[in-house]
Rosetta silent file (secondary structure, phi, psi, omega in degrees, C-alpha in Angstrom):
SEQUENCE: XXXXXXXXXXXXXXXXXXXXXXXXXXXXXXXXXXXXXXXXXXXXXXXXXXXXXXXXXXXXXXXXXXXXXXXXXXXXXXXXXXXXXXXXXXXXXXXXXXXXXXXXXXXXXXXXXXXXXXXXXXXXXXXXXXXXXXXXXXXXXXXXXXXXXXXXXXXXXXXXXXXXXXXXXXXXXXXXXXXXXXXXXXXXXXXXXXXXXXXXXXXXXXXXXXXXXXXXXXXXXXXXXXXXXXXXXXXXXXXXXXXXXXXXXXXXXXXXXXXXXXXXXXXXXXXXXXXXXXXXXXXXXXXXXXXXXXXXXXXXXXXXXXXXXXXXXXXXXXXXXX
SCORE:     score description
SCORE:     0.000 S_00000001
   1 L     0.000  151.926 -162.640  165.817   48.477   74.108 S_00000001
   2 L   -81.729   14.429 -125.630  163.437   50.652   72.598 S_00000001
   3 L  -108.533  126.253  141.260  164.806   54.070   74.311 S_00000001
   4 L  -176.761  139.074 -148.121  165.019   57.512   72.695 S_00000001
   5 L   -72.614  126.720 -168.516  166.300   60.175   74.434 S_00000001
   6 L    87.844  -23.024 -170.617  163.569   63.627   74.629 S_00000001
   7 L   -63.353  143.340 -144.725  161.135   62.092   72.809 S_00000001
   8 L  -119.346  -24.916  157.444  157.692   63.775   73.913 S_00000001
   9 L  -141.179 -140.751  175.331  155.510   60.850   72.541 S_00000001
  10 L   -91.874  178.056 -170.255  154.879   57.761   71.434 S_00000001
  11 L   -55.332  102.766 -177.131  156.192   56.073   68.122 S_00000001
  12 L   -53.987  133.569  174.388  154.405   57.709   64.862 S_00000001
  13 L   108.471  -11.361 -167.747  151.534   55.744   63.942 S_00000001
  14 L   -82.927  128.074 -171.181  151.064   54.564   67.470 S_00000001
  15 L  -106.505  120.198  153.019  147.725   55.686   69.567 S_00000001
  16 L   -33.330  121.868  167.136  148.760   56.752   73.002 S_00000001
  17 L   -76.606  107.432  148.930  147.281   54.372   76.141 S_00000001
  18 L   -53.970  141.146 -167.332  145.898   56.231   79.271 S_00000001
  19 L   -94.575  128.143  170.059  148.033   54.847   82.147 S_00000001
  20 L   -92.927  152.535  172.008  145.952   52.330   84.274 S_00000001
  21 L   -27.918  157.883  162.797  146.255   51.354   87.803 S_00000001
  22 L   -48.834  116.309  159.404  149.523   50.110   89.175 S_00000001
  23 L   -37.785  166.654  166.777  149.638   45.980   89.521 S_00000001
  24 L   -48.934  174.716  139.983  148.934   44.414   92.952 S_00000001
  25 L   106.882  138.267 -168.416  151.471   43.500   94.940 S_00000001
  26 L   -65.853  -41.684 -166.832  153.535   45.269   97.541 S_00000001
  27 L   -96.773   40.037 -174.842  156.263   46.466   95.729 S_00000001
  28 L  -103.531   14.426  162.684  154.414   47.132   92.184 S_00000001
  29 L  -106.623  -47.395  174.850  154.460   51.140   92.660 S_00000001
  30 E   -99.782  136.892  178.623  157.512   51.496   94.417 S_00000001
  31 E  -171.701  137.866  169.845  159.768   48.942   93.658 S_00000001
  32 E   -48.122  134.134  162.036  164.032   47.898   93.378 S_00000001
  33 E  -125.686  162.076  158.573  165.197   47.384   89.865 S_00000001
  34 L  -133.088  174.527 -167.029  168.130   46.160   88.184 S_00000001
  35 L   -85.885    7.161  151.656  169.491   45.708   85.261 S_00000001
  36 L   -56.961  -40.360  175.495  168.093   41.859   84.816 S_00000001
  37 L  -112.771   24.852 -174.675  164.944   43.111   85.060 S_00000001
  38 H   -35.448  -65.446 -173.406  165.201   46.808   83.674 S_00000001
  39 H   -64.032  -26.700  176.300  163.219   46.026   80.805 S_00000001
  40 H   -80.324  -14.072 -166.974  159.992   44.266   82.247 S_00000001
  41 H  -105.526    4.880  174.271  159.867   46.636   85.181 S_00000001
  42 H  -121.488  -79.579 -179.316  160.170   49.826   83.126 S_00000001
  43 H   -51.881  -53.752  154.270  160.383   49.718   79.578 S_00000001
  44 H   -32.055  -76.514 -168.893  157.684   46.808   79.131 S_00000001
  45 H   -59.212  -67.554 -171.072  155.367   48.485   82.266 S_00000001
  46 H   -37.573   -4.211  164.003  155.825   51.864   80.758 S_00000001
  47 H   -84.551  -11.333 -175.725  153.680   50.706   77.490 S_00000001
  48 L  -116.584  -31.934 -158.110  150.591   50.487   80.029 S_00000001
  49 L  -162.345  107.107  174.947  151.135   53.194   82.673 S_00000001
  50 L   -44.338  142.637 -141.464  154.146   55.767   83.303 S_00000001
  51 E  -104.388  142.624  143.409  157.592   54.712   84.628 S_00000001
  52 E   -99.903  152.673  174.460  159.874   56.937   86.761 S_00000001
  53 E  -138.457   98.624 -131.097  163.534   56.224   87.002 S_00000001
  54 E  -117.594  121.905 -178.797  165.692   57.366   90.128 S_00000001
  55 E  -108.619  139.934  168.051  169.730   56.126   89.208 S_00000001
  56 E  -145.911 -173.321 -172.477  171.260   56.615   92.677 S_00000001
  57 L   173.239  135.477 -160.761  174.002   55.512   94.156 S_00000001
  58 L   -60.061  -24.160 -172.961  174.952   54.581   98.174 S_00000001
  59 L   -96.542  -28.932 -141.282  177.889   58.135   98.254 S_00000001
  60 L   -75.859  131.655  176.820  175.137   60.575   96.436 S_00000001
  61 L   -88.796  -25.982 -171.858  174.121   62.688   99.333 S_00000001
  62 L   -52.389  -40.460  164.245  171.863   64.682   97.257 S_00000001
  63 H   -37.437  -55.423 -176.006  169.922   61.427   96.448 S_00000001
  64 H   -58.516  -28.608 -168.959  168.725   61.018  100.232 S_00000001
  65 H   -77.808  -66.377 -150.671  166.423   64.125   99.670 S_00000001
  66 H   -56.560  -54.470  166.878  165.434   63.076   96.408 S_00000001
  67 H   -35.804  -73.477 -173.322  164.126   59.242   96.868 S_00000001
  68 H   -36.336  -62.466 -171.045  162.089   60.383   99.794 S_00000001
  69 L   -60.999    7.597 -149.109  160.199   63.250   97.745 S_00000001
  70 L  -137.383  -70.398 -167.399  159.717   60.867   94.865 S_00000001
  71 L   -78.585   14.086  -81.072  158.345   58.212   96.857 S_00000001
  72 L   141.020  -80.219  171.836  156.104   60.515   98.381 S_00000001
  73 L   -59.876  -36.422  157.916  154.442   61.980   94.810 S_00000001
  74 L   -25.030  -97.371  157.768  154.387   58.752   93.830 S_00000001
  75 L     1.122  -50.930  168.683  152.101   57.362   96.539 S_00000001
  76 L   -81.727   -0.149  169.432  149.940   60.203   95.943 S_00000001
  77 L   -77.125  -28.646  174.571  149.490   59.343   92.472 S_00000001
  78 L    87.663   15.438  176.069  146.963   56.627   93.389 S_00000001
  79 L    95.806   15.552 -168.408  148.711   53.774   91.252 S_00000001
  80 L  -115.043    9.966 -179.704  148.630   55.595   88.209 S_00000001
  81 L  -150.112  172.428  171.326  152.933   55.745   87.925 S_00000001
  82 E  -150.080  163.423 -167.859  155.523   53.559   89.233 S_00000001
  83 E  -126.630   98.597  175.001  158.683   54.223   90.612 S_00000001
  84 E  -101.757  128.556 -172.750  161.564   52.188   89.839 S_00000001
  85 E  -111.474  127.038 -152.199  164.970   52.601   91.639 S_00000001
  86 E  -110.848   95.253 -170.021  168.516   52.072   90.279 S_00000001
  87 E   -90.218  114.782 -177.393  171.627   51.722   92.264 S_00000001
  88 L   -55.778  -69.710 -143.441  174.472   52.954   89.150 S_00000001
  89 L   -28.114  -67.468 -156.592  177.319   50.819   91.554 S_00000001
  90 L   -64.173  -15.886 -167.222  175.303   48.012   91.209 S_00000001
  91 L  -164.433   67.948  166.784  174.392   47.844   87.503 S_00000001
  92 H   -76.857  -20.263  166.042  176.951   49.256   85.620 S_00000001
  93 H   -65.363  -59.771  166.066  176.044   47.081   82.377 S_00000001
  94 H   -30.490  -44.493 -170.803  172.802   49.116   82.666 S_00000001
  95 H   -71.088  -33.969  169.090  174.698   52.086   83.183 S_00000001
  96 H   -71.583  -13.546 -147.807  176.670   51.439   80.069 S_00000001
  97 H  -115.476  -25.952  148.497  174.501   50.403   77.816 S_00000001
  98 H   -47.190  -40.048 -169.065  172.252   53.399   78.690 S_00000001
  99 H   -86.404  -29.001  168.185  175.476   55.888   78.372 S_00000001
 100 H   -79.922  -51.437  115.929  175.376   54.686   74.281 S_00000001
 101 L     9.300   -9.159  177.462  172.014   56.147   73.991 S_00000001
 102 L    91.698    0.343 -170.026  172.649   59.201   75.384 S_00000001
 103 L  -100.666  117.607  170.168  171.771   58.966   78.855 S_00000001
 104 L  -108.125  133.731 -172.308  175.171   59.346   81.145 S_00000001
 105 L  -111.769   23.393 -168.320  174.424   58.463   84.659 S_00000001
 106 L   -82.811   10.264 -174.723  177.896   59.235   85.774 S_00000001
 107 L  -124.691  104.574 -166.780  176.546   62.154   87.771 S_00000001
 108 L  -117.993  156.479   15.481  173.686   61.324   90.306 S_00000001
 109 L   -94.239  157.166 -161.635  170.575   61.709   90.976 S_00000001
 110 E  -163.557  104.618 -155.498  168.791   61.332   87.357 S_00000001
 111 E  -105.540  107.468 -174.832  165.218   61.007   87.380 S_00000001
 112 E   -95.875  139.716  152.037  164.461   59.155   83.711 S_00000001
 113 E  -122.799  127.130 -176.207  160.714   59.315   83.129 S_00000001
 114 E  -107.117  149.925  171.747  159.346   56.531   80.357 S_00000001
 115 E  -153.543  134.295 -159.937  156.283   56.252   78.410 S_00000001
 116 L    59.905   11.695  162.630  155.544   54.021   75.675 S_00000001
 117 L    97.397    6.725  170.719  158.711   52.291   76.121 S_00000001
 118 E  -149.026  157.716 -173.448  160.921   55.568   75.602 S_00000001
 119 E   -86.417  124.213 -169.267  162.140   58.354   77.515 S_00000001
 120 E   -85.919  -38.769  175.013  159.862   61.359   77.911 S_00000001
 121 E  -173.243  173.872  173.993  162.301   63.352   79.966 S_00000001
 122 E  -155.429  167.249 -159.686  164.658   63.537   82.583 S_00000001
 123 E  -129.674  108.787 -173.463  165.294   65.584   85.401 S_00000001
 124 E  -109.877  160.235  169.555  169.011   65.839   87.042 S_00000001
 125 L   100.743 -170.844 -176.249  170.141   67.348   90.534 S_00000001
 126 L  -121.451   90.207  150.788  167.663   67.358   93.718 S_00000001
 127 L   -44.724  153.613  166.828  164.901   69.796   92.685 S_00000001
 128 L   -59.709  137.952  173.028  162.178   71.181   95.142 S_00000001
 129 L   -60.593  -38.997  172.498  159.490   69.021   95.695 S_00000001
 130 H   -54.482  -36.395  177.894  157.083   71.286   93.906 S_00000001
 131 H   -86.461   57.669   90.206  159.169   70.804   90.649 S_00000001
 132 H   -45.380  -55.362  159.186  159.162   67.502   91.129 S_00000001
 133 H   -24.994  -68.241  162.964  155.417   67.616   91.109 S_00000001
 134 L   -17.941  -60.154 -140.782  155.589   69.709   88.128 S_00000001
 135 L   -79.084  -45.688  172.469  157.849   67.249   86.336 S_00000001
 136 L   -48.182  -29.670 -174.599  155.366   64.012   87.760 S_00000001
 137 H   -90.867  -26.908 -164.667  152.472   65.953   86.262 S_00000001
 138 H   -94.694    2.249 -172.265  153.709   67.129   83.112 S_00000001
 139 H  -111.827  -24.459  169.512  154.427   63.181   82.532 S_00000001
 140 H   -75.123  -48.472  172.814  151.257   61.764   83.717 S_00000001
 141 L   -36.494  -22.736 -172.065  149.651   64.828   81.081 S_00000001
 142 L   -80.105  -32.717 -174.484  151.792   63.193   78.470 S_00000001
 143 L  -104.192   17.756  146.158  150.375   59.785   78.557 S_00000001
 144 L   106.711   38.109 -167.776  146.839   61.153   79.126 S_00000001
 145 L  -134.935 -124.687   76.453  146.509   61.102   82.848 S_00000001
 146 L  -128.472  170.311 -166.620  146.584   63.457   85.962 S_00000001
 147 L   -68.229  146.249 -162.536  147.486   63.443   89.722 S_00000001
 148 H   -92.893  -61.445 -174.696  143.928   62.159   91.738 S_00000001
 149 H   -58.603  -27.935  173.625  144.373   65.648   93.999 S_00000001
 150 H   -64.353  -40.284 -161.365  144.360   67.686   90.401 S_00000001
 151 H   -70.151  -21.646  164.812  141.289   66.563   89.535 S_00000001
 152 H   -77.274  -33.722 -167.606  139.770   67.166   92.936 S_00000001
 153 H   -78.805  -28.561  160.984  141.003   70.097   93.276 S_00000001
 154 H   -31.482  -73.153 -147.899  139.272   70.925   89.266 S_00000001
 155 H   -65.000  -42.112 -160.639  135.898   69.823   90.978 S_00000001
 156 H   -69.803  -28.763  161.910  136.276   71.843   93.995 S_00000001
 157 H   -51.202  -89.711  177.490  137.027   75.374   92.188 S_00000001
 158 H    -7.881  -67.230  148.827  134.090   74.422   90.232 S_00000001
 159 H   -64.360   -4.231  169.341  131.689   74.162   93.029 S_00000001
 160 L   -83.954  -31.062  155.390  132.678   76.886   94.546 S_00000001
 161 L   -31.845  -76.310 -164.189  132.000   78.907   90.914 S_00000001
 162 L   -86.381   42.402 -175.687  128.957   77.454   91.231 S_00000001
 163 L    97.903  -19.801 -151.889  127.459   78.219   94.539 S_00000001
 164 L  -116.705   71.029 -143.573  128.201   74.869   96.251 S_00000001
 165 H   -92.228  -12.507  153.468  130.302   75.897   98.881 S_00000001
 166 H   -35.691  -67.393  175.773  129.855   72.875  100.910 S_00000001
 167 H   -49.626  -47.870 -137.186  130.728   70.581   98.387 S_00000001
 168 H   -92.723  -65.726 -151.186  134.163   72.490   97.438 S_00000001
 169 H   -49.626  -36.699 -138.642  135.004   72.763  101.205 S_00000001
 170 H  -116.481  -53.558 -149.328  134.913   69.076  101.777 S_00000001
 171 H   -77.265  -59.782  172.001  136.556   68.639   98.270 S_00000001
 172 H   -40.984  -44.752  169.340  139.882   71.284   99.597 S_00000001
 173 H   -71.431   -5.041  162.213  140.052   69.234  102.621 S_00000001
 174 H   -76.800  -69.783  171.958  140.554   66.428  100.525 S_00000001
 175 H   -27.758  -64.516 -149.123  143.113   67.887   97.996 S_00000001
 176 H   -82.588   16.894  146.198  144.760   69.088  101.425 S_00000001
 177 H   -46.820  -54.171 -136.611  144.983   64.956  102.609 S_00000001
 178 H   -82.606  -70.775 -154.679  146.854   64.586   99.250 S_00000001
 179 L  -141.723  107.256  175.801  149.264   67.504   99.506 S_00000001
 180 L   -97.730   33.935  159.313  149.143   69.974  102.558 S_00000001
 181 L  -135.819   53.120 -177.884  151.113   72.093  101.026 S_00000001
 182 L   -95.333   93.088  156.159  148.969   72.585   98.414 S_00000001
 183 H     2.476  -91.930  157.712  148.336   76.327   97.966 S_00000001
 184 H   -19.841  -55.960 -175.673  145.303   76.397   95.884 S_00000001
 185 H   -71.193  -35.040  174.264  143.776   74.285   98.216 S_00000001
 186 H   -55.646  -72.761  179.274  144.443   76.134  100.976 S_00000001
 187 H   -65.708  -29.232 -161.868  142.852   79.647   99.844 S_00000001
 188 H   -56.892  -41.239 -151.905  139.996   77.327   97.867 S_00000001
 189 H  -100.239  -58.511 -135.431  139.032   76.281  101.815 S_00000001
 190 H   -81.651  -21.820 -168.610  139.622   79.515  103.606 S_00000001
 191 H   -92.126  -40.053  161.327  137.113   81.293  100.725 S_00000001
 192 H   -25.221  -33.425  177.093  134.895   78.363  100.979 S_00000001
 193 H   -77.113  -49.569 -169.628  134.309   78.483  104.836 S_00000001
 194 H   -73.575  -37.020 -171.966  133.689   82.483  104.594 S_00000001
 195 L   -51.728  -22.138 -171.264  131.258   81.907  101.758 S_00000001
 196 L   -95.492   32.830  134.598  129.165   78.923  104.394 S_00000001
 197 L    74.349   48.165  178.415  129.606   82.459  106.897 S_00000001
 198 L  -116.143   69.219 -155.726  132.199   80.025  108.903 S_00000001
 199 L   -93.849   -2.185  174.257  134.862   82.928  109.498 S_00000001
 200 H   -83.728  -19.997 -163.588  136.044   81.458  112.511 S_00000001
 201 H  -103.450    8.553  178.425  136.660   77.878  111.172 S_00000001
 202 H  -104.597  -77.469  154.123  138.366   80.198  107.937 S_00000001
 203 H     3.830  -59.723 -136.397  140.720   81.906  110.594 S_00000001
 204 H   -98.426  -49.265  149.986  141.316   78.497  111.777 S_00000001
 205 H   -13.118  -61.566 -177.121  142.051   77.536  108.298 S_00000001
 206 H   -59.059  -51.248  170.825  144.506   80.295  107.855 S_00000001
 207 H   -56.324  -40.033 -173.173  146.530   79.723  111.081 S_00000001
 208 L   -71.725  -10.140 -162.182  147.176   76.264  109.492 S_00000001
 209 L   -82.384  132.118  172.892  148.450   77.412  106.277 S_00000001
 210 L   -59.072  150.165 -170.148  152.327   76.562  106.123 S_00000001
 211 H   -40.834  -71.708 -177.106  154.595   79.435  106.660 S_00000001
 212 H    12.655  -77.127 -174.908  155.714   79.489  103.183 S_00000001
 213 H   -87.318   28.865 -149.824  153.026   79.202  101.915 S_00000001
 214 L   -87.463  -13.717 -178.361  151.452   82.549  103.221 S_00000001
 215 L  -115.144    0.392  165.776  152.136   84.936  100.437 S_00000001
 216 L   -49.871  130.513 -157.949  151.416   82.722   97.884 S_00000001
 217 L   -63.856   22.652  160.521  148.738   84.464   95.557 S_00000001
 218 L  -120.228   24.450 -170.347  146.066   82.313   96.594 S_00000001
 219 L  -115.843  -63.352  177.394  146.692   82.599  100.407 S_00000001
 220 H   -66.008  -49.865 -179.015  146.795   86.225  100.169 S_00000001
 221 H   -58.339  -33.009 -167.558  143.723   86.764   97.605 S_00000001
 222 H   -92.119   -9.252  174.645  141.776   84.551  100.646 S_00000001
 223 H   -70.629  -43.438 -176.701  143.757   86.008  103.397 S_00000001
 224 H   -63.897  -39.094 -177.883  142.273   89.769  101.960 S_00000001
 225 H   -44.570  -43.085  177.972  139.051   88.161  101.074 S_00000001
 226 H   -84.055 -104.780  -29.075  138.346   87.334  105.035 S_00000001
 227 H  -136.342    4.618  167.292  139.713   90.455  106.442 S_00000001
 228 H   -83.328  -69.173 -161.812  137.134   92.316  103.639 S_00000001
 229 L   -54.575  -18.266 -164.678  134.384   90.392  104.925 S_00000001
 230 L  -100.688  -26.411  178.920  134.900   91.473  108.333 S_00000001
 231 L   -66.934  -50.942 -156.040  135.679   95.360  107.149 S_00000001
 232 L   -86.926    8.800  164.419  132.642   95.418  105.131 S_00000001
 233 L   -96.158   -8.784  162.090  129.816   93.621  107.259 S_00000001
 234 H   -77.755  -50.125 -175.487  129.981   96.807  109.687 S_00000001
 235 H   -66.790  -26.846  162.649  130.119   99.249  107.021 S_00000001
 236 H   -38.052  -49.755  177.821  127.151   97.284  105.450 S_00000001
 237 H   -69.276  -36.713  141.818  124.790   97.873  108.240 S_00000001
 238 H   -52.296   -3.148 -172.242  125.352  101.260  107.206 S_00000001
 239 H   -31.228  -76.787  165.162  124.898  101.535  103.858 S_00000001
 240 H   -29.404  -55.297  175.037  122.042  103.545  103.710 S_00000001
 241 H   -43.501  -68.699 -168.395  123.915  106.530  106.155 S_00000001
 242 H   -52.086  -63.843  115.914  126.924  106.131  104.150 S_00000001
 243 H    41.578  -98.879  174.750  124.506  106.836  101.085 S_00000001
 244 H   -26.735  -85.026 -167.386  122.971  109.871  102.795 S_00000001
 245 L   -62.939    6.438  154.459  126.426  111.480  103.639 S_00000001
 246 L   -68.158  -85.348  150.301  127.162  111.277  100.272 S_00000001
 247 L   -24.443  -33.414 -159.464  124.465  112.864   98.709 S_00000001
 248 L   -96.274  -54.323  179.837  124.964  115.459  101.071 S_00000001
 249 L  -119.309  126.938  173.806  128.722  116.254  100.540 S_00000001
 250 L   -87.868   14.407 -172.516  130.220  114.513   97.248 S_00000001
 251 L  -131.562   16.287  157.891  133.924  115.251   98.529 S_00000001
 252 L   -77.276   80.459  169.419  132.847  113.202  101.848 S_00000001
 253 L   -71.425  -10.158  179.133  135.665  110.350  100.809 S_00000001
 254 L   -87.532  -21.210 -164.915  135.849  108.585  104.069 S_00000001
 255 H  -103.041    3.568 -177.840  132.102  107.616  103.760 S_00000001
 256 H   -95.987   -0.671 -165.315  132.329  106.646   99.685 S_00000001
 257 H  -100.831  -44.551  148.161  135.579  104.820  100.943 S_00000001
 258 H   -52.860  -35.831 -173.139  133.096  102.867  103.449 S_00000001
 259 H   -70.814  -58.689 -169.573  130.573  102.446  100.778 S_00000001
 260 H   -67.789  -10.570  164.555  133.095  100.903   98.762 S_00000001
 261 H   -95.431   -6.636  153.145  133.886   98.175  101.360 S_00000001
 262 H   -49.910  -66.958  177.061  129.805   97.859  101.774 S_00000001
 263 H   -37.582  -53.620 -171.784  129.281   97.312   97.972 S_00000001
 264 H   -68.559  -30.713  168.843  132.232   94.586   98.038 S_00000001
 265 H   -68.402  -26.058  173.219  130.212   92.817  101.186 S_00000001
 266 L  -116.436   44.085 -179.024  126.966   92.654   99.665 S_00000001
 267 L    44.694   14.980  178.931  128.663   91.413   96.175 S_00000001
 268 L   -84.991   80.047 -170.108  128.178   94.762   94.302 S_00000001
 269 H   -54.819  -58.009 -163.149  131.862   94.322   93.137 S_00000001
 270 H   -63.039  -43.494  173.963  132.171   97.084   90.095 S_00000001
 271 H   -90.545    7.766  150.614  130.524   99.816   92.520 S_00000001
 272 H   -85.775  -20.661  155.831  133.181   99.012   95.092 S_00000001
 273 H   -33.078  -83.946 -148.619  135.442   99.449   92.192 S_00000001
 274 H   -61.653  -22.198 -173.202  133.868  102.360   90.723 S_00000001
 275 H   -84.240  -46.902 -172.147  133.563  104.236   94.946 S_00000001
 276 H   -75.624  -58.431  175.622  137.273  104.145   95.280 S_00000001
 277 H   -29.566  -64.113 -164.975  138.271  104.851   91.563 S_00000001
 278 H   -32.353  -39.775 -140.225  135.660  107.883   91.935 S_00000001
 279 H  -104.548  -10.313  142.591  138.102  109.191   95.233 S_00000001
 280 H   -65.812  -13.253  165.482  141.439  108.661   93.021 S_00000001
 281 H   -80.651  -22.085 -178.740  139.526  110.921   90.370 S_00000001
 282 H  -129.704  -31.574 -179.893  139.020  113.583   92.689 S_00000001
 283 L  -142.464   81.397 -159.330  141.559  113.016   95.571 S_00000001
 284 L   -72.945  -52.428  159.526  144.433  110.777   94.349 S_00000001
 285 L   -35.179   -0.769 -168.022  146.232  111.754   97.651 S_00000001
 286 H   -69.056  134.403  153.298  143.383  111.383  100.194 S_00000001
 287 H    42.374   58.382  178.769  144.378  109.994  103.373 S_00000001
 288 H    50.698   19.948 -177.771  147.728  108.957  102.332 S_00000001
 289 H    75.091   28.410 -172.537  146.726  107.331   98.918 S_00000001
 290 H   -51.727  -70.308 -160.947  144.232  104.844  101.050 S_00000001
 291 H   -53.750  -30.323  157.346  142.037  104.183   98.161 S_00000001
 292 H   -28.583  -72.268  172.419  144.691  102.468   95.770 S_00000001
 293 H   -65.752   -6.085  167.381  145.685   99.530   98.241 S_00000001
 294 H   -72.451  -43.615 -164.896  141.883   99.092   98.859 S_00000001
 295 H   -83.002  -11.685 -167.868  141.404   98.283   95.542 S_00000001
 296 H   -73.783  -53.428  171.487  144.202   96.143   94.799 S_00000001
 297 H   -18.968  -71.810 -177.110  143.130   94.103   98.044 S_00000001
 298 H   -50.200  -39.799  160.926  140.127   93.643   96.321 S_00000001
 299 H   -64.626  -28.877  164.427  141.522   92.713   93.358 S_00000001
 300 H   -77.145  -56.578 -172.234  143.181   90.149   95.208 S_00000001
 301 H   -60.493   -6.637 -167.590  140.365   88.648   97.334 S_00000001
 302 H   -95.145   -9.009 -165.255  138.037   88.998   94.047 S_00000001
 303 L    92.969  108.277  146.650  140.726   86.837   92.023 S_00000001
 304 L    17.632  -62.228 -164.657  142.900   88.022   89.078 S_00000001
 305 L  -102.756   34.374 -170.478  140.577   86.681   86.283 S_00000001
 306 L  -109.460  128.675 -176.946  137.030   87.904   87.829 S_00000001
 307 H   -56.251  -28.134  178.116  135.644   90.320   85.149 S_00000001
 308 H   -69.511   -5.758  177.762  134.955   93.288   87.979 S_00000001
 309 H   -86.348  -69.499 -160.010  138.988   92.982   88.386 S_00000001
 310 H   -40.657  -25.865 -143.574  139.924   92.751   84.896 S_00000001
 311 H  -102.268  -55.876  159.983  137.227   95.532   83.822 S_00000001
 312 H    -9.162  -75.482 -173.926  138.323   97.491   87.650 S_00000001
 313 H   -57.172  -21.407 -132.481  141.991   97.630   86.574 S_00000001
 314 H  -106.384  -54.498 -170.009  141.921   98.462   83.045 S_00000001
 315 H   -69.862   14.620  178.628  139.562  102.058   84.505 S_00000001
 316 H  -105.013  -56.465  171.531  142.871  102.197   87.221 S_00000001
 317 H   -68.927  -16.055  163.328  145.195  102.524   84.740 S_00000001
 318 H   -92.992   -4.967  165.983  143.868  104.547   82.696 S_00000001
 319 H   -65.794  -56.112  177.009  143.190  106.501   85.357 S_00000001
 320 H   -68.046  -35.086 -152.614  147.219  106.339   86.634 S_00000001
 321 L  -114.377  -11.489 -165.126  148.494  106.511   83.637 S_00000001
 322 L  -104.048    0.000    0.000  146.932  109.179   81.033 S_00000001
C-alpha cells in the first residue's frame, strides 16, 4: 500500500484532484470495510474523492459516540467524502500490516483520513462533534473541496454585506437544515430578519438558538444587535429633541447617551461611537460607567471587523489607557 503517515499532500510531482461526488449505490458514502477490500474502498477511492477511516471495535464504548457523529458529517457532506468503517477484531492482518507503517490501532477509536492514496491525518479519542467538523473540513480543504453548508453559508454573509437580506435569510435557513447548531448561521438569520424589519420572526429566531449556543460571539453580536434596534427606534423619533437638549446643556449625558443609541438606529455608527466616547471624556463615571458597556454592545452587534468598531475601539483605548 501506498500509505505515509502525516503526509499533508499528494506525491511530489503529482497535481492534486478536487474530490467528486460519491458513487451510486446505497452503501458508497457510508459503507463496511475490511481488510479484503481495504485497498479499493479507501486507498484506490481516496485518489478521486476523500476517505475517512473509523477502526472500532464491538468493547470500545467511546466508539458508540463517535460512529454516530461521523456518519452524521458525512451525510452532510453531499457525497463529496466517504466513510469507511473498520472493526480492528475482525481484521487484524489489516491491523498489522498498518501497525508497520506507523499507524497502531491497538487503542480505539482512530479516525485515519486518506487522500491521494495516503494518510492526511488522524484523529484519536471521541472528540466533540464540532472538532470533528473541523478535522472533516480541514481534509476536504486539503484535496480542494469544502462542506456544501460552508459555501452557503460564504454566499449568505455576502448578501447580507450586500444589501440582500432576503436572499441571505433564506440562504441561513438553509445552512441551519445542514447543521442546526451552526452558530454563524444562527446570528447570520437573526440579523437578517431585523434588517427585512421582521423583529418578531428574529425573536423567534433567537428563542430557537440552542442553549449552548447562546453566548457564542455571533449569537450575542445578533442577540445585542436586536435589543439595539428596539432601544434606538424610540430614541430615534427623538432625535431632533435629543439634539436640542444638547445644544442647550453640553453636560446633558443622558440625552447624548440617547443620541448615541439614535445614531446607531439610523446607521450613523462612528457618531454613536463618537456620543458615548464624548461622555467617557467628560464623565467616565456617569451613571455607573453606563457609557462603556453601550459601546462594547455595539461593538458587538456592529461585528468585530466593521471599520466604525475597529476605528471606535482604537479612540476607547486611547482614551482608557493614556
Amino acid at each position: 500500500m501506498d500509505l505515509i503517515i502525516g503526509q499533508k499532500q499528494g506525491k511530489p510531482g503529482t497535481t492534486p484532484r478536487r474530490p467528486g461526488p460519491a458513487p451510486s449505490g446505497p452503501n458508497a458514502v457510508i459503507l463496511d470495510g475490511d481488510q479484503t477490500t481495504f485497498m479499493q474502498d479507501v486507498v484506490e477511492a481516496s485518489r478521486s474523492l476523500p476517505v475517512l477511516v473509523d477502526f472500532w471495535a464491538t468493547w470500545c464504548g467511546p466508539c458508540k459516540q463517535l460512529t454516530p457523529a461521523l456518519e452524521k458529517i458525512v451525510r452532510s457532506a453531499g457525497g463529496h467524502l466517504r466513510l469507511v468503517k473498520i472493526d480492528i477484531d475482525k481484521n487484524q492482518a489489516l491491523v498489522r500490516q498498518l501497525a508497520q507503517i506507523g499507524l497502531p490501532l491497538q487503542s480505539v477509536p482512530v479516525v485515519a483520513a486518506f487522500w491521494q492514496g495516503q494518510i492526511a491525518d488522524l484523529v484519536q479519542g471521541a472528540p466533540p462533534e464540532s472538532e470533528l467538523k473541523h478535522f472533516v473540513e480541514a481534509l476536504l480543504k486539503l484535496a480542494g473541496g469544502s462542506m456544501p453548508a460552508a459555501d452557503t453559508l460564504t454566499e449568505a454573509k455576502a448578501a447580507l454585506e450586500q444589501g440582500d437580506a432576503e436572499q441571505a435569510a433564506g440562504l441561513f435557513s438553509a445552512v441551519l437544515q445542514q447543521e442546526p447548531e451552526n452558530p454563524e448561521a444562527w446570528g447570520g438569520l437573526i440579523r437578517a430578519l431585523l434588517a427585512l424589519g421582521r423583529e418578531d420572526e428574529a425573536h423567534d429566531a433567537l428563542a430557537q438558538v440552542p442553549p449552548k449556543l447562546a453566548e457564542h460571539a455571533d449569537v450575542a453580536g445578533a442577540r445585542s444587535a436586536l435589543a439595539l434596534a428596539e432601544e434606538g427606534r424610540a430614541a430615534s423619533a427623538q432625535l431632533a429633541t435629543l439634539q436640542s437638549r444638547l445644544a442647550a446643556d453640553p453636560a446633558d449625558h443622558q440625552a447624548r447617551y440617547d443620541l448615541a443609541s439614535a445614531f446607531n438606529a439610523t446607521g450613523r455608527r462612528v457618531e454613536a461611537a463618537d456620543a458615548l466616547l464624548e461622555i467617557l471624556r467628560r464623565e467616565r463615571g456617569w451613571n455607573e460607567g453606563a457609557a462603556r458597556p453601550q459601546l462594547l454592545k455595539f461593538f458587538a452587534a456592529w461585528g468585530f471587523d466593521d471599520p466604525a468598531t475597529v476605528a471606535s475601539r482604537r479612540k476607547l483605548s486611547a482614551l482608557l489607557f493614556s
